[in-house]
N, CA, C and O atoms as CSV, one atom per row, in Angstrom:
chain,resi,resn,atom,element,x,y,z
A,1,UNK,N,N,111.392,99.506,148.523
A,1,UNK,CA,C,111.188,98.173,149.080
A,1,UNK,C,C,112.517,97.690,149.666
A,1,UNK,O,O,113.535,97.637,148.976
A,2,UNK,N,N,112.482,97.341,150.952
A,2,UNK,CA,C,113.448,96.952,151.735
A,2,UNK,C,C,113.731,95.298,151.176
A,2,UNK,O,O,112.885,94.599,150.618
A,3,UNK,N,N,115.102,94.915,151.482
A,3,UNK,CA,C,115.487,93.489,151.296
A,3,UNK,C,C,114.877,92.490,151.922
A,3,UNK,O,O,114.698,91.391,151.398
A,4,UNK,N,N,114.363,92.925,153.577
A,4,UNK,CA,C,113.949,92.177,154.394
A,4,UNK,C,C,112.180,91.542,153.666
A,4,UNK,O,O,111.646,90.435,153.722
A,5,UNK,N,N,111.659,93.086,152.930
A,5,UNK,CA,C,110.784,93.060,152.623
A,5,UNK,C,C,109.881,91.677,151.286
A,5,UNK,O,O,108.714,91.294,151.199
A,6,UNK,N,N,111.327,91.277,150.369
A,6,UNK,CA,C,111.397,91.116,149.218
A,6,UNK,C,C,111.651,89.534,149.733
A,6,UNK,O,O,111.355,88.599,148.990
A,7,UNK,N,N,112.243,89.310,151.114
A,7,UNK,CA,C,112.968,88.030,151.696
A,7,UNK,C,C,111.541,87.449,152.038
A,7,UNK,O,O,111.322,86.301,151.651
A,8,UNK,N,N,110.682,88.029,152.630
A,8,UNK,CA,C,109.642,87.634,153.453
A,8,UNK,C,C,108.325,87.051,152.246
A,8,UNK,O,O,107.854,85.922,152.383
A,9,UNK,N,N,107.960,87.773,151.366
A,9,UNK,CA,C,107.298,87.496,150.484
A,9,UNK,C,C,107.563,86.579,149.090
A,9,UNK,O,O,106.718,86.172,148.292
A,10,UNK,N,N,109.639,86.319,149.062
A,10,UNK,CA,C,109.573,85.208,148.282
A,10,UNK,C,C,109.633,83.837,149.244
A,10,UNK,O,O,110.200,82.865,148.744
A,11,UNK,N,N,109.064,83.696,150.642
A,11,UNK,CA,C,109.085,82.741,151.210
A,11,UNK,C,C,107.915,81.777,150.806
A,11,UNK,O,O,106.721,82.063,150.705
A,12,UNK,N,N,108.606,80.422,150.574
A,12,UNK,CA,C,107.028,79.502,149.784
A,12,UNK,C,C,107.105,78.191,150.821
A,12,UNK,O,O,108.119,77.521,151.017
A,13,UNK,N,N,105.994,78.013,151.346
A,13,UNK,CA,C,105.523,76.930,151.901
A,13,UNK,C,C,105.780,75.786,151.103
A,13,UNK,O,O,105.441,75.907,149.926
A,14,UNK,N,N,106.395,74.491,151.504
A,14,UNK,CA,C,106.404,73.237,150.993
A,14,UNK,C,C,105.117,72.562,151.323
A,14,UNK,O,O,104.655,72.888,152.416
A,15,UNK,N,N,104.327,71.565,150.526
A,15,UNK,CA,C,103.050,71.232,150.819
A,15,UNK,C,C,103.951,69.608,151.032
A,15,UNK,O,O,104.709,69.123,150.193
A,16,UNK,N,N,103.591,68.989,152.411
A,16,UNK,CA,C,104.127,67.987,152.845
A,16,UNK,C,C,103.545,66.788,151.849
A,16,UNK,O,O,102.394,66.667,151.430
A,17,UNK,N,N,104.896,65.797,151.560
A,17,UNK,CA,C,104.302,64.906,150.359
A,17,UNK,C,C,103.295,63.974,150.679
A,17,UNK,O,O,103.673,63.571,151.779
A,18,UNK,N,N,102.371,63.445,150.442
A,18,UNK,CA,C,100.883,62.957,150.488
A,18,UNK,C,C,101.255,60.996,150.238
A,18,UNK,O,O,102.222,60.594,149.592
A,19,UNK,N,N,100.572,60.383,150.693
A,19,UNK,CA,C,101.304,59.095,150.317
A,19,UNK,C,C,99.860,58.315,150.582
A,19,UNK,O,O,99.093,58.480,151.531
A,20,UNK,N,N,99.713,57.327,149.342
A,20,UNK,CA,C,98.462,56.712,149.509
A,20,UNK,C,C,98.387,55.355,149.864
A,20,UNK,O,O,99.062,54.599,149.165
A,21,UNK,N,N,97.347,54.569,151.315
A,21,UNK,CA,C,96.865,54.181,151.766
A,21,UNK,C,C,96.622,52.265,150.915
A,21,UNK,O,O,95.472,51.829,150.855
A,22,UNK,N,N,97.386,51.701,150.563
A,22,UNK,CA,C,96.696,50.621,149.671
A,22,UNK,C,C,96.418,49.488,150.349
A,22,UNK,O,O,97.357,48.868,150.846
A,23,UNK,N,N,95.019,48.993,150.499
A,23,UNK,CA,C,94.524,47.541,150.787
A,23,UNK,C,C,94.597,46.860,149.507
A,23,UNK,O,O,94.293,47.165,148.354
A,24,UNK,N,N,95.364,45.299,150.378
A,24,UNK,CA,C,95.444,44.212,149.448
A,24,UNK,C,C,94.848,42.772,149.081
A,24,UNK,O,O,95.407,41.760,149.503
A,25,UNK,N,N,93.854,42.713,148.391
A,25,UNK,CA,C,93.096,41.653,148.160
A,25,UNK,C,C,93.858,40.631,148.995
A,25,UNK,O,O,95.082,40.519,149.054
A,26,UNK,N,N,92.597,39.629,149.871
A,26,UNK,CA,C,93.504,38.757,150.924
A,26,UNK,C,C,92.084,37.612,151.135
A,26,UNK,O,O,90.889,37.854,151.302
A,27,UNK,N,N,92.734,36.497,151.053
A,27,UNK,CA,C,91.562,34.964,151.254
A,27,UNK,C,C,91.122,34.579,152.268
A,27,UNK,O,O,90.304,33.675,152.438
A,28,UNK,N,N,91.718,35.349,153.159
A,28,UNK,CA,C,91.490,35.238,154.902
A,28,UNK,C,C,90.439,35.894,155.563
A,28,UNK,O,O,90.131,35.585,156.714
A,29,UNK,N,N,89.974,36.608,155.049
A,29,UNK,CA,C,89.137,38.081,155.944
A,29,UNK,C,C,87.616,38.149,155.406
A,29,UNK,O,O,87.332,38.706,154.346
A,30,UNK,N,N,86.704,37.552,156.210
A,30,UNK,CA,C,85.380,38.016,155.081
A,30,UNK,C,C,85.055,39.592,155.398
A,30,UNK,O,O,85.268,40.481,156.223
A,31,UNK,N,N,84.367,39.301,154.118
A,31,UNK,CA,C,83.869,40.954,153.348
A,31,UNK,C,C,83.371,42.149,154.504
A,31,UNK,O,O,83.800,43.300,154.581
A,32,UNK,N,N,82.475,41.585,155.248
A,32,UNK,CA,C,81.821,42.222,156.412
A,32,UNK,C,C,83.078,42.720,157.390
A,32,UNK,O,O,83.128,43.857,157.860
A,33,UNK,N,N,84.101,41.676,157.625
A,33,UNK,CA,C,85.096,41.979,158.958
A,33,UNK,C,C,85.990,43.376,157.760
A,33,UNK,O,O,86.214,44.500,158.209
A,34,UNK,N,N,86.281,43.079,156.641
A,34,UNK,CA,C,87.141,44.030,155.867
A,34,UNK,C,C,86.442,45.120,155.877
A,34,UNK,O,O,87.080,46.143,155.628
A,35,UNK,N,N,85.057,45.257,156.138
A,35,UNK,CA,C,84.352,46.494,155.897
A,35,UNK,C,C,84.375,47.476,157.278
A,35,UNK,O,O,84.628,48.673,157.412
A,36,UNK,N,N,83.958,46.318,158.331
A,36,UNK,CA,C,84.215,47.284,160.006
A,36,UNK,C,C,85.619,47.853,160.312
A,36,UNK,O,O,85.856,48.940,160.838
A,37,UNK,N,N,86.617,46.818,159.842
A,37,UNK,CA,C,88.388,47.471,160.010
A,37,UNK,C,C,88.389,48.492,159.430
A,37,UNK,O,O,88.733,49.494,160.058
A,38,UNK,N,N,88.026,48.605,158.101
A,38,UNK,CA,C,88.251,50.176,157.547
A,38,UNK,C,C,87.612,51.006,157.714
A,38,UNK,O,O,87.825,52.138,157.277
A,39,UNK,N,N,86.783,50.711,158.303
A,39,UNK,CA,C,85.563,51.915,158.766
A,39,UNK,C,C,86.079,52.036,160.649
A,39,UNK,O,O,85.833,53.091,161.234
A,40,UNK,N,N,86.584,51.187,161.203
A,40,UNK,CA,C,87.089,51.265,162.161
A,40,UNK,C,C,88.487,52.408,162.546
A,40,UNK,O,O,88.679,53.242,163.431
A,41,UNK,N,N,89.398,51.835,161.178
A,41,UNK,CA,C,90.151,52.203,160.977
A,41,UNK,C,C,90.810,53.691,160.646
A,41,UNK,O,O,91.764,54.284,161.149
A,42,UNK,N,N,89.733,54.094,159.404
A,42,UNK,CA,C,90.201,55.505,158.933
A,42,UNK,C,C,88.295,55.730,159.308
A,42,UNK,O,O,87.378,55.181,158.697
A,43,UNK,N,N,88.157,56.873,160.693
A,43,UNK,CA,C,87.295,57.175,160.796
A,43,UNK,C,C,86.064,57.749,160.091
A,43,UNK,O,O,84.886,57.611,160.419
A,44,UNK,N,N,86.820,58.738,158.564
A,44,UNK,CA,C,86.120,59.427,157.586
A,44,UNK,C,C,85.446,58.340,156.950
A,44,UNK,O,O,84.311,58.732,156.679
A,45,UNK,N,N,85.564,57.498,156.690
A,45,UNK,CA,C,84.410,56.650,155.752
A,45,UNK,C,C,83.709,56.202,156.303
A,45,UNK,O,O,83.725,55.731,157.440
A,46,UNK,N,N,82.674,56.317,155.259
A,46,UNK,CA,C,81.565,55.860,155.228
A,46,UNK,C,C,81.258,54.581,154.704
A,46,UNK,O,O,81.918,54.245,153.720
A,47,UNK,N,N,80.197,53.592,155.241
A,47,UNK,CA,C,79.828,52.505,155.110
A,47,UNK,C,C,79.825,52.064,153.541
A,47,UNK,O,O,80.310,51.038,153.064
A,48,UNK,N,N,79.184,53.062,152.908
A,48,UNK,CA,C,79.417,53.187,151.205
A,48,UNK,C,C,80.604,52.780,150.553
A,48,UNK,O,O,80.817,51.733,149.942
A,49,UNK,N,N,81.543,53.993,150.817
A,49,UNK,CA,C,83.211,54.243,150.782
A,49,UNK,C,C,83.834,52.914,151.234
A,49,UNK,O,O,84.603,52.499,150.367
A,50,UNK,N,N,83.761,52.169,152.227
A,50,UNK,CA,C,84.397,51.329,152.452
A,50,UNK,C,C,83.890,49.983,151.597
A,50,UNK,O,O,84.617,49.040,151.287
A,51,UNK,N,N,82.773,50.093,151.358
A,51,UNK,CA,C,82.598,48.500,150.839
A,51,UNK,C,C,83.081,48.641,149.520
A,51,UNK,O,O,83.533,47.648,148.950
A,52,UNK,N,N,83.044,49.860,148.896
A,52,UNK,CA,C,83.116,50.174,147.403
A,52,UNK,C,C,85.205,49.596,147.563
A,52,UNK,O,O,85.826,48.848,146.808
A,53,UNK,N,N,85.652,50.255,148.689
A,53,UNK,CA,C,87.519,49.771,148.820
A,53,UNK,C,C,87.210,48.363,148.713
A,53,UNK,O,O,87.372,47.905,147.582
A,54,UNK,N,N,86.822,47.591,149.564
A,54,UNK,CA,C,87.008,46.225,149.773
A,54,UNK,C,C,86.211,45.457,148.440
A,54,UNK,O,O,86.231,44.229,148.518
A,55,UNK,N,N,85.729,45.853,147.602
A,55,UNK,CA,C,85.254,45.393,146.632
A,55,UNK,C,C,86.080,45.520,145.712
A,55,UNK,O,O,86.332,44.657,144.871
A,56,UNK,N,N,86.665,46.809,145.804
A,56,UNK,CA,C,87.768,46.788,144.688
A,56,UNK,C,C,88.977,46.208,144.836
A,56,UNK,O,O,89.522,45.667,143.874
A,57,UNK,N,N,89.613,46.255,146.213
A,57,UNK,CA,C,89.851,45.226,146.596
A,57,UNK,C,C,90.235,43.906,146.176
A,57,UNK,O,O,91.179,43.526,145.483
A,58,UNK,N,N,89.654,43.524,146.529
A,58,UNK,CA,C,88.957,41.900,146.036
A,58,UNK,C,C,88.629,41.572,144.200
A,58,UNK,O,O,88.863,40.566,143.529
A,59,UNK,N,N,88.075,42.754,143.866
A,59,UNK,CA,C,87.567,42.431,142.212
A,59,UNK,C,C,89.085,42.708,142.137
A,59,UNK,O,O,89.472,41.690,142.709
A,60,UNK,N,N,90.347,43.467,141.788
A,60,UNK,CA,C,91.542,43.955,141.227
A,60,UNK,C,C,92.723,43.378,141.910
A,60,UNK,O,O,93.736,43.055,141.290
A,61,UNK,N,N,92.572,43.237,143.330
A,61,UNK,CA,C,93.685,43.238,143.859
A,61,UNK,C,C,94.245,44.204,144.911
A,61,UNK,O,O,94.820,44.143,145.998
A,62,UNK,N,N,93.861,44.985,144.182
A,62,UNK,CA,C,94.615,46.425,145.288
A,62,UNK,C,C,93.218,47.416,145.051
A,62,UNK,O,O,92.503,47.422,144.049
A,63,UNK,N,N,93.059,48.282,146.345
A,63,UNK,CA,C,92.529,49.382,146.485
A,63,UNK,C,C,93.032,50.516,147.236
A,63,UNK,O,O,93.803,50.481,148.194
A,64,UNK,N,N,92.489,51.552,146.669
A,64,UNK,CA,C,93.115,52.834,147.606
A,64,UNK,C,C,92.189,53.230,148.682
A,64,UNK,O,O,91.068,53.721,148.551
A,65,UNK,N,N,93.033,52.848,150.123
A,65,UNK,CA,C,91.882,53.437,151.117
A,65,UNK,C,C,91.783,54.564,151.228
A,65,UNK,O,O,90.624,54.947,151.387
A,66,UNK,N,N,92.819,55.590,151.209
A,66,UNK,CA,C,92.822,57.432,151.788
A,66,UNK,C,C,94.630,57.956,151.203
A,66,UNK,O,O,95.660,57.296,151.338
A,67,UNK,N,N,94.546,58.669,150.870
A,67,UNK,CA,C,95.532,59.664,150.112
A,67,UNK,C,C,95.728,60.862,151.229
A,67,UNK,O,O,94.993,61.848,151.185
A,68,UNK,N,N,97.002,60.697,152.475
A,68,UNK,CA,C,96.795,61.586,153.526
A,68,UNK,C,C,98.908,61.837,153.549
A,68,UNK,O,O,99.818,61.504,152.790
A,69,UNK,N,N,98.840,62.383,154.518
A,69,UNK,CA,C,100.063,62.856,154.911
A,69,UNK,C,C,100.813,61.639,155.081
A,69,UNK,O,O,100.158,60.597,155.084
A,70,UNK,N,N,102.405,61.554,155.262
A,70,UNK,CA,C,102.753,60.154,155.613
A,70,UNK,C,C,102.610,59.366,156.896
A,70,UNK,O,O,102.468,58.168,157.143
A,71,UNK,N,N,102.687,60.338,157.539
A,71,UNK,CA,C,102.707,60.276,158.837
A,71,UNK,C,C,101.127,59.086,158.756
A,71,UNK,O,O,100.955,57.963,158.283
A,72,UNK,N,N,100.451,59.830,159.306
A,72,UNK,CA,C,98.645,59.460,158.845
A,72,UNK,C,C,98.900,58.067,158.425
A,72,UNK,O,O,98.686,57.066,159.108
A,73,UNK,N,N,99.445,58.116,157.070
A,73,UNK,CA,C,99.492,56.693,156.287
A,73,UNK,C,C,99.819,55.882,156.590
A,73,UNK,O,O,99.176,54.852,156.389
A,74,UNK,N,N,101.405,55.874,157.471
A,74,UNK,CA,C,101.814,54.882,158.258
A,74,UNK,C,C,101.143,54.346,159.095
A,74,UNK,O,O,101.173,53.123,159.233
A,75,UNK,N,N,100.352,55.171,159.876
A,75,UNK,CA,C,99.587,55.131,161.128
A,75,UNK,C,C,98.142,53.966,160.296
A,75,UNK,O,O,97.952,52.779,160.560
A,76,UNK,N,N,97.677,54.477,159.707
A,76,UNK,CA,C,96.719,53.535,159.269
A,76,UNK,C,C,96.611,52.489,158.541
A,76,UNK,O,O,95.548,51.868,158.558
A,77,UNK,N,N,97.845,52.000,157.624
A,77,UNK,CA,C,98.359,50.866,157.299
A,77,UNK,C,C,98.962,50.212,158.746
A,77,UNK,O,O,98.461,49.178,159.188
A,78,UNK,N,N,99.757,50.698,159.246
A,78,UNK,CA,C,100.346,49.497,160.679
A,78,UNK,C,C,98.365,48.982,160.983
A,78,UNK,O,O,98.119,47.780,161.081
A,79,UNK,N,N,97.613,49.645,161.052
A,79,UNK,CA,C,96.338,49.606,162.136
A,79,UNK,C,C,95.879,48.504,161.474
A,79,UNK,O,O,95.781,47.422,162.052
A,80,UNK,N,N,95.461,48.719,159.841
A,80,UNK,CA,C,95.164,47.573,159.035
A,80,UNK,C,C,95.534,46.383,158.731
A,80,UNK,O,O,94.883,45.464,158.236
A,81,UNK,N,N,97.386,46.483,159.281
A,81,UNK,CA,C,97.842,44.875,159.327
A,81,UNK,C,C,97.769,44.078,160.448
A,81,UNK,O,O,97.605,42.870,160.619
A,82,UNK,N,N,98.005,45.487,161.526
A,82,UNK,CA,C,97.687,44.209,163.007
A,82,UNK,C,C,96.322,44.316,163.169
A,82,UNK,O,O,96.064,44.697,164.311
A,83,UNK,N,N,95.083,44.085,162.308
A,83,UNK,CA,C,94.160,43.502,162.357
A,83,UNK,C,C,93.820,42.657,161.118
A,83,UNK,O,O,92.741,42.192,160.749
A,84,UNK,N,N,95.021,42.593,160.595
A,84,UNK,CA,C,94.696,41.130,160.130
A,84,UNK,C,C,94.482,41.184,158.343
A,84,UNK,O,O,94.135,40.318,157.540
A,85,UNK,N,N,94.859,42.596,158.191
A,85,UNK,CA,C,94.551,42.969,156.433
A,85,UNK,C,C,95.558,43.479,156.369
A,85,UNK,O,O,96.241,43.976,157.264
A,86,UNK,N,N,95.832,43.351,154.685
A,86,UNK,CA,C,97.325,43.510,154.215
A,86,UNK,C,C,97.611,44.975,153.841
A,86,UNK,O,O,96.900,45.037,152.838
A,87,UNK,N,N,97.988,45.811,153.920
A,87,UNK,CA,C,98.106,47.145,153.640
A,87,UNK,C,C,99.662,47.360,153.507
A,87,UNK,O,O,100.574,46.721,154.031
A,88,UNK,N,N,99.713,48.655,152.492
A,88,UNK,CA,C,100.923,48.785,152.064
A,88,UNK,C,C,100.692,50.631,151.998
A,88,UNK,O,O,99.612,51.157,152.268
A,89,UNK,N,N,101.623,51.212,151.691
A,89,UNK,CA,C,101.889,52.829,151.738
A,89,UNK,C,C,102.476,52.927,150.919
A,89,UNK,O,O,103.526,52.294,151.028
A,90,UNK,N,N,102.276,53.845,149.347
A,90,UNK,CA,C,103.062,54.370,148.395
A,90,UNK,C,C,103.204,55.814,148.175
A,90,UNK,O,O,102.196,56.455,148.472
A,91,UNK,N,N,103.965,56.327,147.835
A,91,UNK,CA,C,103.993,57.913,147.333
A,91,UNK,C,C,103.102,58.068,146.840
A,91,UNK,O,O,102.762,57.041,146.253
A,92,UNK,N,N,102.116,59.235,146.658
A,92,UNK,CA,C,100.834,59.626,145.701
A,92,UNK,C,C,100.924,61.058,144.978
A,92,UNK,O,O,100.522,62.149,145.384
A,93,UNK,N,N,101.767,60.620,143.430
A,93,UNK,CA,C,102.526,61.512,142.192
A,93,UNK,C,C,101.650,61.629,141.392
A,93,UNK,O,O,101.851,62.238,140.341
């Protein structure tokens, strides 16, 4: 077994860190408009999925919309505040 050989196969992919998505209970926004933004917003959900966020939401305080790359996350929190809902981005450990 060559060196080159031994170089190539201890090579390990980093899995890019994941950062989750949080909507923040807010007195401004009815339920229906919070439900089309996030369904507007992060295309994968479903009508279900989203009311179940904005409910939790609202019952707790905070909900998790999507657990994605950071990139992604940023992108869909900015989308959620300039329409008018509070969103925040945390590491997801």
């Amino acid at each position: 077994m060559s060196v080159e050989t031994i170089e190539k196969s201890s090579t390990v992919r980093k899995i890019a860190p994941r950062y989750r998505v949080l909507l923040h209970n807010d007195d401004f926004n009815s339920m229906e408009y919070v439900v089309q933004t996030l369904m507007h917003t992060v295309p994968s959900l479903t009508q279900p999925q989203a009311v179940n966020i904005m409910m939790e939401a609202h019952t707790n305080g905070l909900a998790v919309v999507i657990v994605c790359a950071q990139e992604h996350a940023e992108f869909y929190s900015e989308t959620l505040n300039n329409h008018g809902l509070i969103s925040t981005i945390e590491p997801d450990e």
